[in-house]
C-alpha positions as CSV (number, residue, x, y, z in Angstrom):
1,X,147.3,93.5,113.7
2,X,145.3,92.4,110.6
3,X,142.8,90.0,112.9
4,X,142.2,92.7,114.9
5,X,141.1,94.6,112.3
6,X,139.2,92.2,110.6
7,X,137.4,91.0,114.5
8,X,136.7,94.6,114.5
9,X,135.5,94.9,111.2
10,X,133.2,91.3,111.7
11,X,131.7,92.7,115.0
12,X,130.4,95.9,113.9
13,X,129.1,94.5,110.7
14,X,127.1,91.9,113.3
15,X,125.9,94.7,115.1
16,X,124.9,96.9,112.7
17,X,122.9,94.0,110.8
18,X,121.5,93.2,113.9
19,X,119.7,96.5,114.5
20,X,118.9,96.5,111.1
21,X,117.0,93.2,111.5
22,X,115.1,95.2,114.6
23,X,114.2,98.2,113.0
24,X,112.7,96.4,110.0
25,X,110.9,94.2,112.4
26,X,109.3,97.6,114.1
27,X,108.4,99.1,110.9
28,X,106.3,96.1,109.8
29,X,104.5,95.3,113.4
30,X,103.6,99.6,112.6
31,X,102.6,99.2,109.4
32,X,100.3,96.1,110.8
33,X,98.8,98.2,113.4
34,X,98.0,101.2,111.2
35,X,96.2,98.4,108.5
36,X,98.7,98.3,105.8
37,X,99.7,95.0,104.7
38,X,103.7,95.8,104.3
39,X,103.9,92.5,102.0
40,X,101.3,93.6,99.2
41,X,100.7,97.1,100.1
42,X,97.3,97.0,100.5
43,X,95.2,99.7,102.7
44,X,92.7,100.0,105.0
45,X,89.6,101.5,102.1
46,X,86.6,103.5,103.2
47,X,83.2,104.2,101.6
48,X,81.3,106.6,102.2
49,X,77.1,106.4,101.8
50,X,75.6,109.2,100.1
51,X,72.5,109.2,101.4
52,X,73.1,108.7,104.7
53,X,76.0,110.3,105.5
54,X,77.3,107.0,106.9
55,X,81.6,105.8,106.0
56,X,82.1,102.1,105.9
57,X,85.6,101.0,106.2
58,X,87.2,97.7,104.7
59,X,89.4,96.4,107.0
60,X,92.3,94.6,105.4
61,X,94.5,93.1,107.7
62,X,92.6,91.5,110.7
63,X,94.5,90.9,114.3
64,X,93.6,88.6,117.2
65,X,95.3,87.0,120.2
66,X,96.6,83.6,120.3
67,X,97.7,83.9,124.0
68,X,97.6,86.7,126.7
69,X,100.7,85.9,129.2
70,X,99.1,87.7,132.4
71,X,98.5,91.1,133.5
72,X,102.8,91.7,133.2
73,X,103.3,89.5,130.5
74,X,102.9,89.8,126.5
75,X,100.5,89.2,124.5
76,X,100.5,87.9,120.9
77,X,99.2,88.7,118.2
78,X,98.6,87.2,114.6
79,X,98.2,89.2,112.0
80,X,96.6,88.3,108.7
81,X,96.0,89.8,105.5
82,X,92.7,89.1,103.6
83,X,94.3,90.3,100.0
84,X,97.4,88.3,100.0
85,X,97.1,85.5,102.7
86,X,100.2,86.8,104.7
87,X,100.3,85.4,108.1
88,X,102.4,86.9,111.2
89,X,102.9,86.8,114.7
90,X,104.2,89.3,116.5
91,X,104.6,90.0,120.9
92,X,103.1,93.3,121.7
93,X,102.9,95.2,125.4
């Protein structure tokens, strides 16, 4: 009765961790795509001209693709930060 219990116990902590692992994994490929670096913090800034009406933005985290797998496949994508140096690659649709 007692390793039953504790199989039980061991398999929902495992799955529980596991879609913790996932969802944390989401939240930083979102916080990549909306140019926050979720390792320092650091935001997208924008500047505006006064004379010409005219808003400059300073991209922080830049993104381009190391390989595009077909019209059906994945793509992916690295992700790096110009403030801290962080470096990621992530599959996207």
């Amino acid at each position: 009765m007692q390793t039953l219990l504790f199989l039980l116990l061991t398999f929902l902590i495992v799955i529980f961790s596991v879609l913790l692992y996932f969802k944390t994994k989401n939240s930083r490929v979102n916080k990549l795509n909306d140019g926050e670096c979720p390792s320092c913090g650091e935001k997208t800034r924008s500047f505006m001209d006064e004379a010409t009406k005219t808003v400059f933005k300073s991209e922080v985290i830049t993104a381009r693709v190391l390989k595009n797998h077909g019209c059906s496949g994945v793509k992916d994508i690295e992700y790096r930060c110009k403030a801290c140096g962080l470096k990621e690659v992530h599959p996207q649709q």
